[in-house]
VOLO-518562 format. One record per residue (C-alpha): residue in one letter; x, y, z. Coordinates in steps of 0.2 Angstrom, whole numbers, padded with zeros to 4 digits. Each point is the difference from the previous one (the first is absolute). Example, Ala and Ser with C-alpha at 12.3 -4.5 7.8 and 13.67 -1.06 7.14 Angstrom:
// VOLO-518562
('a', (0062, -0022, 0039))
('s', (0006, 0017, -0003))
This chain:
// VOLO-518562
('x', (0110, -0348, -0138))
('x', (-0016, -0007, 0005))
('x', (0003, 0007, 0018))
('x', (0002, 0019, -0006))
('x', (-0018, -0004, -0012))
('x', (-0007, -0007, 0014))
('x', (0005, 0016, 0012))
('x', (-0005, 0012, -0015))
('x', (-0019, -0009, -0002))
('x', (-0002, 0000, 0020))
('x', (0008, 0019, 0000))
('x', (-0014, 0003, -0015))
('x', (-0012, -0007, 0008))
('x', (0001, 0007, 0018))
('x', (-0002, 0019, -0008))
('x', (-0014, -0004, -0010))
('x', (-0007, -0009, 0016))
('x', (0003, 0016, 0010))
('x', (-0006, 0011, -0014))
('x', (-0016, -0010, -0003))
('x', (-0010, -0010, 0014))
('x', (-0013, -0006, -0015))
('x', (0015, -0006, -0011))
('x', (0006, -0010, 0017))
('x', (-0015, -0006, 0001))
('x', (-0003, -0007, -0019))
('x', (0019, -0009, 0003))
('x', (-0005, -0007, 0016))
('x', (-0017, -0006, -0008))
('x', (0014, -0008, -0014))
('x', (0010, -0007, 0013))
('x', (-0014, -0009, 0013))
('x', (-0008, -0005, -0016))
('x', (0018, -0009, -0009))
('x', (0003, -0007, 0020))
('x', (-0018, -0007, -0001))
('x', (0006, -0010, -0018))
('x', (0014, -0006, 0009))
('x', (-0008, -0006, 0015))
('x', (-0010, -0012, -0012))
('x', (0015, -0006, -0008))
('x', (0008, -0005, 0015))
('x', (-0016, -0008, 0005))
('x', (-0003, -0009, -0016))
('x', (0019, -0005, 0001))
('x', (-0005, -0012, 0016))
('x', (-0012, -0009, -0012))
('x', (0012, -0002, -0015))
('x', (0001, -0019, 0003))
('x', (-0018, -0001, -0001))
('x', (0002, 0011, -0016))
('x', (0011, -0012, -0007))
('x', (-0008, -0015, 0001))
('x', (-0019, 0011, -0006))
('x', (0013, 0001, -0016))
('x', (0005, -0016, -0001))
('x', (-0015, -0007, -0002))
('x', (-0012, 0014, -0010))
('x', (0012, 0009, -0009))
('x', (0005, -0017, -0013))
('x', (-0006, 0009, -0017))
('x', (-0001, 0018, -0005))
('x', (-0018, 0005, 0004))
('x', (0003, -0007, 0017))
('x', (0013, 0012, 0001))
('x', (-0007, 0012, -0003))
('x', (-0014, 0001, 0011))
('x', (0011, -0005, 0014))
('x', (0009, 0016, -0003))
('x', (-0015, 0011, -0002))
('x', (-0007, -0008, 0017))
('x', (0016, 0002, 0010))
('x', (0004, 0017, -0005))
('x', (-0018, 0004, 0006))
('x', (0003, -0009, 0015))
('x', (0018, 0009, 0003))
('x', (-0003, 0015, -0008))
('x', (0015, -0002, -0006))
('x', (0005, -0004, -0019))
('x', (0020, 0002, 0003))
('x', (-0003, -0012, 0013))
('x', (-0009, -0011, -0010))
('x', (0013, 0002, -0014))
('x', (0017, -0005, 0010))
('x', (-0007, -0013, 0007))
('x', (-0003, -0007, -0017))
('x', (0017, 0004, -0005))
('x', (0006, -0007, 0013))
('x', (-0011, -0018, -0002))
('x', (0006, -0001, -0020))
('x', (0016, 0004, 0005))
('x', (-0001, -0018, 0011))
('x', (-0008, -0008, -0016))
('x', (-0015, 0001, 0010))
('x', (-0011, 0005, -0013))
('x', (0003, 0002, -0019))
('x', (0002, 0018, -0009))
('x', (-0015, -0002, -0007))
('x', (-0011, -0002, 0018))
('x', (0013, 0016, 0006))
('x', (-0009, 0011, -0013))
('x', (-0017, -0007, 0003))
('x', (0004, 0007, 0019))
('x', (0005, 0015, -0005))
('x', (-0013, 0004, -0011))
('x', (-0012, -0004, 0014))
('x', (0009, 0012, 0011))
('x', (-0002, 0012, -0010))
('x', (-0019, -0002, 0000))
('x', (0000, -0003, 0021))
('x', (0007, 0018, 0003))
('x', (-0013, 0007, -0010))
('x', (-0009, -0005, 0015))
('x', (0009, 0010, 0011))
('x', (-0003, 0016, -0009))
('x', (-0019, -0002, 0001))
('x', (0001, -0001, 0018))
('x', (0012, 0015, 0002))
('x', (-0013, 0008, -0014))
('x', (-0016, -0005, 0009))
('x', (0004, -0003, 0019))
('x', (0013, 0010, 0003))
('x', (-0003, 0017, -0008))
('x', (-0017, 0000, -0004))
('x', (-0003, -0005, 0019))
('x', (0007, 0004, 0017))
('x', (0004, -0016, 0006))
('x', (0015, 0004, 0012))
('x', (-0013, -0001, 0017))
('x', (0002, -0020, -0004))
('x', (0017, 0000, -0001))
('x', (0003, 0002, 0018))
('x', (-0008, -0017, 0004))
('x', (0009, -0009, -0015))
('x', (0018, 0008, 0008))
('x', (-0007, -0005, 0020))
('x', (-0004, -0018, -0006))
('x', (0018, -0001, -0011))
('x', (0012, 0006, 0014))
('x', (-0009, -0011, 0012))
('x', (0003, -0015, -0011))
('x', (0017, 0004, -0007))
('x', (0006, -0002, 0021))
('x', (-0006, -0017, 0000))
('x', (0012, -0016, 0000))
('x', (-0008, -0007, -0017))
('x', (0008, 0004, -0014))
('x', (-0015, 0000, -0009))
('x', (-0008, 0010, 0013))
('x', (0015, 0013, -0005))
('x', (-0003, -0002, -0018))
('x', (-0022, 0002, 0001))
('x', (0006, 0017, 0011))
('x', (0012, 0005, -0012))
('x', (-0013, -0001, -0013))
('x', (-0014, 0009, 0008))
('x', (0012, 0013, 0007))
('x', (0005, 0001, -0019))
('x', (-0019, 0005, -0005))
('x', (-0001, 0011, 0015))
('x', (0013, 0010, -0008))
('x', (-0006, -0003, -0019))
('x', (-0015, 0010, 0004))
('x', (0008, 0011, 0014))
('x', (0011, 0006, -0013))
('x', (-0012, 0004, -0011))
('x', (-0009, 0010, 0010))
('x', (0016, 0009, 0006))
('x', (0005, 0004, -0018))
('x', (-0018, 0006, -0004))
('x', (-0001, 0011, 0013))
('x', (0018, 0010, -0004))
('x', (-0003, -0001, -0020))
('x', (-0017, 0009, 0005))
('x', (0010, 0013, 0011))
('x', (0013, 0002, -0013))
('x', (-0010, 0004, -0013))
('x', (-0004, 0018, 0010))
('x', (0018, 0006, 0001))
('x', (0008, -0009, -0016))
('x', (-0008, 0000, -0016))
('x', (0003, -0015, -0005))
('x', (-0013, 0000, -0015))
('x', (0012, 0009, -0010))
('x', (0012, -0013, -0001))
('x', (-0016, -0013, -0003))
('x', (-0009, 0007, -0013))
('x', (0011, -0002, -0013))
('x', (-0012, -0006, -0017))
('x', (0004, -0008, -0014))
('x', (0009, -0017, -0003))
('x', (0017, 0011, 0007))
('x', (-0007, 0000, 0018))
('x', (-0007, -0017, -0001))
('x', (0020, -0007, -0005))
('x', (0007, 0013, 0012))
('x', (-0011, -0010, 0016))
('x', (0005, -0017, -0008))
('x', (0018, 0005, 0004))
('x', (-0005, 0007, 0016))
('x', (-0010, -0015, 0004))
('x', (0016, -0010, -0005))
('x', (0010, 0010, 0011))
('x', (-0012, 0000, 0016))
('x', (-0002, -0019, -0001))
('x', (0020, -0004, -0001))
('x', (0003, 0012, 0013))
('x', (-0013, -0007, 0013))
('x', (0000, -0017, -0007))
('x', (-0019, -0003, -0001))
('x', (-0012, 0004, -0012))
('x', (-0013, 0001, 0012))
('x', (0008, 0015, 0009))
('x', (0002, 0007, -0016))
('x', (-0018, -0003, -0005))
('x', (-0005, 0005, 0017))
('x', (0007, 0017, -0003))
('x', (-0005, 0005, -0017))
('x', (-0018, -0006, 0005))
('x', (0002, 0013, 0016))
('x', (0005, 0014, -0013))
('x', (-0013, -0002, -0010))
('x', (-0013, -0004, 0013))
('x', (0005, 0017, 0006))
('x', (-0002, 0007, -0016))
('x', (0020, 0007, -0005))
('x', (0001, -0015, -0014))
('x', (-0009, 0001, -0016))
('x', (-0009, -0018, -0001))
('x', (0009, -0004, -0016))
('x', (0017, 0003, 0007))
('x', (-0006, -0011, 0014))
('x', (0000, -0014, -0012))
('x', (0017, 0002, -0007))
('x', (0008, 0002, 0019))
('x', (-0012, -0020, 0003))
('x', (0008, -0004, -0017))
('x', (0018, 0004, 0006))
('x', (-0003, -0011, 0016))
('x', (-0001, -0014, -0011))
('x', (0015, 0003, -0005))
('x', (0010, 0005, 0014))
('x', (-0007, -0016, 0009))
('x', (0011, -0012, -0009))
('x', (0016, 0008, 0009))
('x', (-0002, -0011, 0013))
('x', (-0002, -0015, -0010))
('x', (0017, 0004, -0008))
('x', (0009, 0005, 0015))
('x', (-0007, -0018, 0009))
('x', (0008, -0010, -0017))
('x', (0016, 0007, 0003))
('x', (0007, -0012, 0013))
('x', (-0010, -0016, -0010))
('x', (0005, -0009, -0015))
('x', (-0004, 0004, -0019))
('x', (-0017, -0007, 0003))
('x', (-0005, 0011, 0012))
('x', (0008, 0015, -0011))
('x', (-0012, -0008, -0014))
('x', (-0015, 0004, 0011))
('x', (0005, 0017, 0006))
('x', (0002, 0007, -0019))
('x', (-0016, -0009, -0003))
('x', (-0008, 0011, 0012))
('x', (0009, 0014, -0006))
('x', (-0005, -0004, -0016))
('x', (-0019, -0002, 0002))
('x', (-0002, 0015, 0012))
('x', (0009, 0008, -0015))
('x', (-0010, -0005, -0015))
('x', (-0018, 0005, 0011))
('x', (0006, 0015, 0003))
('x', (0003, 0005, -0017))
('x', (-0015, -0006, -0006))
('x', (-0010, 0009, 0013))
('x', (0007, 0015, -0004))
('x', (0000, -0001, -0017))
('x', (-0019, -0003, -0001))
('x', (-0002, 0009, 0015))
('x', (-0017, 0007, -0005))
('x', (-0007, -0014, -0006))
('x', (0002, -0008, 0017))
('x', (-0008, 0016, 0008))
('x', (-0015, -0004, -0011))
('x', (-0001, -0017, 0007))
('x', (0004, 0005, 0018))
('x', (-0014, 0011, -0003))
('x', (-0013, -0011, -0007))
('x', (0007, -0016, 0015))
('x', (-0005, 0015, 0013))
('x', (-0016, 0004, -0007))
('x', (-0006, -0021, 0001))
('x', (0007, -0002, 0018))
('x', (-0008, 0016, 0006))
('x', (0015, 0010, 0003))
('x', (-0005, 0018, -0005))
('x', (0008, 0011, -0012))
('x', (0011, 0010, 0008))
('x', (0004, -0011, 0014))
('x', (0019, 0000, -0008))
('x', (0008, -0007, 0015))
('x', (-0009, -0019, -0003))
('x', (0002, 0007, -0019))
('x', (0019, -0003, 0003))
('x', (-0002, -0017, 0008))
('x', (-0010, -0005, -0014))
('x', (0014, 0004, -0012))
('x', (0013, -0007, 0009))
('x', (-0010, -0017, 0002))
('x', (-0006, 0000, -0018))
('x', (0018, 0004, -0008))
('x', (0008, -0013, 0010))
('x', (-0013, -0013, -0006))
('x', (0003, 0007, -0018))
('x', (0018, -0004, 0000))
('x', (-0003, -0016, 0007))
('x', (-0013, -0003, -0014))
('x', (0013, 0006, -0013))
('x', (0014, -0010, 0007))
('x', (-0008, -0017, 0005))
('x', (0001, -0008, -0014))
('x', (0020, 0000, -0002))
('x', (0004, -0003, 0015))
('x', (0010, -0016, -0009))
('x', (0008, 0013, -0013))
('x', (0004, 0012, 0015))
('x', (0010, -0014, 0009))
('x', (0008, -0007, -0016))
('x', (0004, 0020, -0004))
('x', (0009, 0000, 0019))
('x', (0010, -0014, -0001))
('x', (0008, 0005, -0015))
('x', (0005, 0019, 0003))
('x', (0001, -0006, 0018))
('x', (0017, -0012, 0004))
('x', (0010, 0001, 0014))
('x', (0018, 0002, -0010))
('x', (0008, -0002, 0016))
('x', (-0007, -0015, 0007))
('x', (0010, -0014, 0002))
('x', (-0004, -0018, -0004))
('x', (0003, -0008, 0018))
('x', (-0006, 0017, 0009))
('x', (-0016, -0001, 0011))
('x', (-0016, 0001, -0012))
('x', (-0012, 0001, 0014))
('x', (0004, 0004, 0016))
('x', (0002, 0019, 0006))
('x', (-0002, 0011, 0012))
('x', (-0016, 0008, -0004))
('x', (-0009, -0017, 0003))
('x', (0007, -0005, 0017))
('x', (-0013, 0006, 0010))
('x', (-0012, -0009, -0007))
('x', (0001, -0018, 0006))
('x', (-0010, -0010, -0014))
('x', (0008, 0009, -0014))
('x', (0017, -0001, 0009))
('x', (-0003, -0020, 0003))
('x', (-0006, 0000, -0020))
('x', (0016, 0007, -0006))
('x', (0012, -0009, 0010))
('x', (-0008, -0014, -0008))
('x', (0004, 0005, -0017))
('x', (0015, 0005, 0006))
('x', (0005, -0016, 0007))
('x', (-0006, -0010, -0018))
('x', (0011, 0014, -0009))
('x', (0015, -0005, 0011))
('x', (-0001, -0018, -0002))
('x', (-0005, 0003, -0019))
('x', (0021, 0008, 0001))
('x', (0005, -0015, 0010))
('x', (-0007, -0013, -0011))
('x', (0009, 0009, -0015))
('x', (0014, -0003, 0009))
('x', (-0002, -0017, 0007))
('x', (-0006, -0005, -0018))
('x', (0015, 0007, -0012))
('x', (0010, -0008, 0015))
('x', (-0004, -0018, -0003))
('x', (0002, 0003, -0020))
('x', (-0018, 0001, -0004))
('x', (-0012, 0015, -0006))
('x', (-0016, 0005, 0008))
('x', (-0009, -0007, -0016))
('x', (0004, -0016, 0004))
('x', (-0003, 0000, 0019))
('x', (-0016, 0006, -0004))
('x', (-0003, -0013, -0013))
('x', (-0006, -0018, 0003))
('x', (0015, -0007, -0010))
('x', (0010, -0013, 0008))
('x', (0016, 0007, 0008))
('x', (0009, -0016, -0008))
('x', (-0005, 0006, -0015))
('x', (0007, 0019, 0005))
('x', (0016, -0006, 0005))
('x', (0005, -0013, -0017))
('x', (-0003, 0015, -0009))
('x', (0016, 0008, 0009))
('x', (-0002, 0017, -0002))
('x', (0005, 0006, 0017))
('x', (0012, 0012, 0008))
('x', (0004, 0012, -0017))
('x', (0006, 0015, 0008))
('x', (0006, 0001, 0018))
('x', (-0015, 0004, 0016))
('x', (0008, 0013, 0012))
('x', (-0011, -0005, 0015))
('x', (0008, 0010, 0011))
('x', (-0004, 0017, -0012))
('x', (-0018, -0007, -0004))
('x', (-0002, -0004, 0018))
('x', (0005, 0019, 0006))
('x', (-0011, 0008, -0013))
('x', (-0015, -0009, -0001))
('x', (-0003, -0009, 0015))
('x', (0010, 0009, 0017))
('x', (-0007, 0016, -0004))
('x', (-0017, -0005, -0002))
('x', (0000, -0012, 0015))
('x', (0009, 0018, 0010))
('x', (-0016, 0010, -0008))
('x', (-0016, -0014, 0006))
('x', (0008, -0002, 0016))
('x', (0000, 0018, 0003))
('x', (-0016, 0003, -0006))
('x', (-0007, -0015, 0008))
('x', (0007, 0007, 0019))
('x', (-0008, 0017, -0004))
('x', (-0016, -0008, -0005))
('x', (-0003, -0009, 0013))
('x', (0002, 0016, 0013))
('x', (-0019, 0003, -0008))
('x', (-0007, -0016, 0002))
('x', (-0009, -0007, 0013))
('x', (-0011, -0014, -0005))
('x', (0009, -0014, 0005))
('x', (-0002, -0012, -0015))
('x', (0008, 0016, -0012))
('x', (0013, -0001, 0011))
('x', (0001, -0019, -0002))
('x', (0000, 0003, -0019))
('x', (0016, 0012, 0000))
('x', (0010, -0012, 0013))
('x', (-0003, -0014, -0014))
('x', (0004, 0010, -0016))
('x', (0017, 0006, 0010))
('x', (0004, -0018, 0003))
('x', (-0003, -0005, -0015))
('x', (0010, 0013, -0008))
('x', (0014, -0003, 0010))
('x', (0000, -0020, -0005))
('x', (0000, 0007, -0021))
('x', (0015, 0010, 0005))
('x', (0008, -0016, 0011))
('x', (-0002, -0009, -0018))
('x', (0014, 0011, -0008))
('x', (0011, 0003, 0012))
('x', (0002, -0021, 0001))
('x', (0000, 0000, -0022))
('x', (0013, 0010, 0002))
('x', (0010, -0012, 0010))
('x', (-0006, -0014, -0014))
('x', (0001, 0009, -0016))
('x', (0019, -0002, -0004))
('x', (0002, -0020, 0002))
('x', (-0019, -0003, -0009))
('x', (0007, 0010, -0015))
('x', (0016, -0009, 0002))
('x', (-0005, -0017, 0000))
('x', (-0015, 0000, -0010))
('x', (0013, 0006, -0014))
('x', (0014, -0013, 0005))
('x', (0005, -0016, -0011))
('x', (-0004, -0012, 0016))
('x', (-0017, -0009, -0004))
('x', (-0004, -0003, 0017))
('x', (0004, 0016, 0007))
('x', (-0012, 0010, -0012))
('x', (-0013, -0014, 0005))
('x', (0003, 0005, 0019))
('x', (-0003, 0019, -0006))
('x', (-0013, 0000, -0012))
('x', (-0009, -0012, 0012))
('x', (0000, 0018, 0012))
('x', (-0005, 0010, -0015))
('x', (-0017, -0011, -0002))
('x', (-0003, -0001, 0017))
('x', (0000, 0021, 0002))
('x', (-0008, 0001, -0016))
('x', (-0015, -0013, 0004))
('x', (-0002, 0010, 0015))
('x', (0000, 0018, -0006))
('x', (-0014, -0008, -0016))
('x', (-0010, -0005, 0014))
('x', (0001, 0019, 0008))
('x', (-0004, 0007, -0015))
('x', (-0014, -0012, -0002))
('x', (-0007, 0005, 0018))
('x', (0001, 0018, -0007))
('x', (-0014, -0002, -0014))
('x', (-0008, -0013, 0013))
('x', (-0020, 0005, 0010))
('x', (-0009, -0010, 0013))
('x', (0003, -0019, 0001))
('x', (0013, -0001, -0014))
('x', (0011, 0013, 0015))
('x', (-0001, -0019, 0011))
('x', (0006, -0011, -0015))
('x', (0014, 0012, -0006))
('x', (0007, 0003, 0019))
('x', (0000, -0021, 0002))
('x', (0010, -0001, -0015))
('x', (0012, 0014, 0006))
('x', (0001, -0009, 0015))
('x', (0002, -0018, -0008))
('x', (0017, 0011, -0011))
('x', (0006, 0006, 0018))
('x', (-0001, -0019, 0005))
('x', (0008, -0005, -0013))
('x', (0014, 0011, 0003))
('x', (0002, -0007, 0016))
('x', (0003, -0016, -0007))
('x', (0012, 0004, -0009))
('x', (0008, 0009, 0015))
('x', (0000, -0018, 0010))
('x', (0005, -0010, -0015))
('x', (0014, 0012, -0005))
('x', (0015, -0008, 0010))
('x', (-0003, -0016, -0004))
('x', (-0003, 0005, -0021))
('x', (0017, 0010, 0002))
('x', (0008, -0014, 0008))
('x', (-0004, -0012, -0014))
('x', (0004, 0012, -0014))
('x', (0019, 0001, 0008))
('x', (0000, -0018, 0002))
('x', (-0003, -0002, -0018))
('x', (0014, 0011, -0005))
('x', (-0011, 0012, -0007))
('x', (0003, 0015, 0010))
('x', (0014, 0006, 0009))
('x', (0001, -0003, 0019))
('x', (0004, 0018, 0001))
('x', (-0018, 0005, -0006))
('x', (-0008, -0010, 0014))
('x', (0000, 0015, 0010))
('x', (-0008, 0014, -0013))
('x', (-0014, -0011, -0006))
('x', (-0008, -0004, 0016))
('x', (0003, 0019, 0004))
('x', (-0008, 0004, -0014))
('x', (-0015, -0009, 0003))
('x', (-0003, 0003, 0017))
('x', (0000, 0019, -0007))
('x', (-0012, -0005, -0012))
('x', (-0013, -0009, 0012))
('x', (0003, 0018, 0011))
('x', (-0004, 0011, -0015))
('x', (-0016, -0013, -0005))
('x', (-0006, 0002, 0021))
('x', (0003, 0019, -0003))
('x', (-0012, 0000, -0015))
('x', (-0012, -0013, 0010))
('x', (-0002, 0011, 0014))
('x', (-0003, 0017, -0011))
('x', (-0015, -0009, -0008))
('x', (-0006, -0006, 0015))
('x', (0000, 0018, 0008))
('x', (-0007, 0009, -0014))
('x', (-0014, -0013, -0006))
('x', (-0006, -0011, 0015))
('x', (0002, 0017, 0010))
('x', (-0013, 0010, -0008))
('x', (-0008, -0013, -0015))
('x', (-0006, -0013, 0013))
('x', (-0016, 0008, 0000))
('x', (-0001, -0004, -0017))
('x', (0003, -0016, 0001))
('x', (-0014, -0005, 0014))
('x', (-0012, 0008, -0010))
């Protein structure tokens, strides 16, 4: 179906092209102008890392946010840009709602920017003569080796095309206007026409997938005098909205995060739109009366509509600020993914792969949510709750109250649906990941967190070999036998309360809580060496069976193998990437 749409629109097209060598040139102003956006998107693409880590560290509150949004959109001319890229960071927990509606805002303020360049270099001047050089300079870089070299070409060869396409589309709408009166359709009064070009701004922007294109064109009809300055205004109005498209279609492959942020986009664009048109007058006033104090004159209507579009975007950002909080509590309760499955992956997706400090981020989130399932497992296992693990109460104290073992653990279930198919999901994203990095230490930092995700996993599938005969004998009438095993359940559980305790652990405290999981792992040694000769004693004494001799020690060589396995995940995932915090 799309191949017959796509031969009708090129079928279309061509006539019109053949009828009309001023329409030909308009499109083709369009189209050098919409490859000159993404030019700069694949050059800024290059620089995402640096982008991330810019984010990390200024975007922590929500008027941080939201001046690194406005900055970057100016910078990338590019608020849809801007917009997955902060879907795609909350999506990886890398920052809170909250900061991903502070960078939207922003944006929304940073494209304003773009339309006052298109309003005041682009139309108003003919800047295409500088162009050349811009395109000379790009091409000649993008055929270097450096990949930054490529990405500085792509950019300038971006904003060769940015003004080359102006000029281009100036120049046809200028030679259209003599054989196609245009201003009939334009010149539509009243709040009808105004609605009619928010629809057709809409359209226009989904269809090209920038709002700056869209702009660009409606400031071109108007420049050229076939658009009524009013209708002008509804068709920059319009852009606003269609501009969120992007944003929803970038949520769709993220998780219900990311889909928050997308339909808070869509909602703000939403709500300033209607308030701009609703007191659509009022804000001509103060367009107006903002023109008059900067020295804009009074019928310059082409910076008149830049004007608007900046102070309309600061209104709604004005309007909406203050419930930001109320917005993101608002989301997450219309917003839940009814689909989402407790053990699926919460943070890693596609749409963040090629990003290597998001990517890295998420797999670490990823990797506390899969030992998070393992320890629910490992705990319910040895007869304990997660409440007690985490509590400081004495694990003699825990067992006397023998309340262990009421229903049945099906490792083997919990095991395929919480912990196999999370482990299949990180190392698959983890090998794609690291396709796009190239810092050497990153890729240090994804070899760790793989290791230790496959030491979690090792943990279960050697419970699984341990479960029956701890449940069995910990149950039994024999005294000396649920000594032996419960012995195992204090050891595991000593070890995974010291895990837990690393988990809420910063700085030195990481130091004392590692010794004292080593000290556990020590112990469990011990108790390896000495188990022969403790089995030995106990047959000797008649109180085990001979025929046991062979189960226990198996068992506890399977439970020093599953406390090495837990040893080894910690050391990978916090003497790996927390020792700088622990020299500092």
């Amino acid at each position: 179906m799309r191949s017959i749409i796509l031969v009708l629109v090129f079928g279309a097209l061509g006539f019109l092209f053949y009828e009309s060598s001023s329409f030909l040139g308009a499109c083709s102003g369009i189209a050098i102008f919409l490859y000159g956006v993404m030019c700069l998107k694949n050059g800024f693409n290059a620089f995402s890392t640096f982008i991330e880590r810019v984010l990390k560290k200024w975007a922590n509150t929500v008027t941080k946010s939201l001046i690194f949004g406005a900055i970057s959109t100016m910078i990338m001319q590019s608020s849809g840009l801007v917009s997955v890229l902060a879907i795609s960071f909350l999506a990886a927990g890398f920052i809170t709602l909250a900061q991903g509606i502070g960078i939207i805002f922003g944006a929304n303020v940073g494209t304003t920017v773009v339309a006052w360049v298109i309003a005041g270099a682009g139309v108003k001047f003919d800047i295409s003569s500088i162009t050349m050089p811009l395109l000379v300079f790009g091409v000649i870089l993008q055929l270097q080796n450096s990949s930054n070299c490529k990405a500085l070409g792509s950019i300038l060869c971006g904003v060769g095309f940015f003004f080359l396409g102006i000029h281009f589309l100036k120049d046809g709408f200028n030679e259209l206007k003599d054989t196609v009166d245009i201003a009939q359709y334009g010149q539509i009064g009243g709040i009808g026409g105004v609605l009619l070009f928010v629809f057709i701004g809409m359209i226009l922007t989904v269809v090209m997938q920038s709002s700056n294109a869209s702009l660009l064109v409606a400031i071109t009809i108007l420049a050229a005098g076939q658009m009524s300055y009013e209708n002008t205004l509804g068709f920059a109005i319009g852009s606003n909205i269609g501009s969120t498209v992007m944003a929803i279609i970038g949520s769709l492959g993220v998780n219900v995060a990311g889909k928050r942020l997308a339909a808070a986009h869509l909602l703000f664009n939403s709500v300033t739109a209607l308030v701009a048109v609703v007191f659509l007058h009022q804000f001509m006033v103060a367009v107006q009366f903002l023109c008059n104090l900067v020295g804009i004159a009074s019928d310059d209507y082409i910076l008149q509509v830049s004007m608007f579009h900046t102070l309309f975007n600061i209104v709604g950002i004005a309007l909406m600020m203050p419930f930001v909080h109320q917005m993101v509590a608002f989301l997450e309760r219309i917003i839940i993914d009814k689909k989402a499955k407790e053990y699926a992956p919460k943070f890693i997706n596609e749409a963040i792969v090629q990003f290597p400090d998001t990517a890295i981020e998420a797999l670490r989130n990823e990797m506390e949510h899969l030992y998070d399932n393992c320890f629910r497992i490992l705990t319910y296992a040895l007869g304990f709750n997660p409440q007690q693990i985490q509590s400081q109460m004495p694990f003699d104290e825990i067992i006397a109250q023998k309340k262990l073992y009421a229903e049945q653990v099906n490792i083997e279930e919990l095991y395929k649906q919480s912990v196999k198919s999370l482990f299949d999901a990180m190392f698959d994203f983890a090998t794609n990941a690291q396709t796009y990095i190239n810092e050497h230490e990153q890729m240090n930092e994804v070899h760790h967190i793989k290791i230790a995700a496959r030491r979690a996993v090792e943990s279960i599938h050697q419970l699984k070999m341990l479960y029956k005969n701890l449940k069995e004998a910990t149950t039994s009438n024999n005294p000396a036998l649920v000594d032996i095993y419960n012995g195992i359940r204090v050891d595991l559980g000593e070890l995974l309360r010291s895990i837990e305790y690393l988990d809420q652990s910063t700085g030195e405290d990481i130091v004392l809580v590692l010794q004292s999981i080593a000290k556990s792992s020590a112990m469990l040694d011990e108790a390896d060496d000495n188990a022969i000769a403790k089995v030995e004693s106990l047959i000797q004494e008649k109180k085990i069976a001979a025929t046991s001799a062979s189960s226990i020690l198996n068992d506890i060589d399977t439970t020093n193998k599953i406390g090495k396995d837990l040893l080894g995940m910690t050391k990978h995932l916090y003497v790996a990437y927390k020792e700088e915090e622990t020299t500092t």
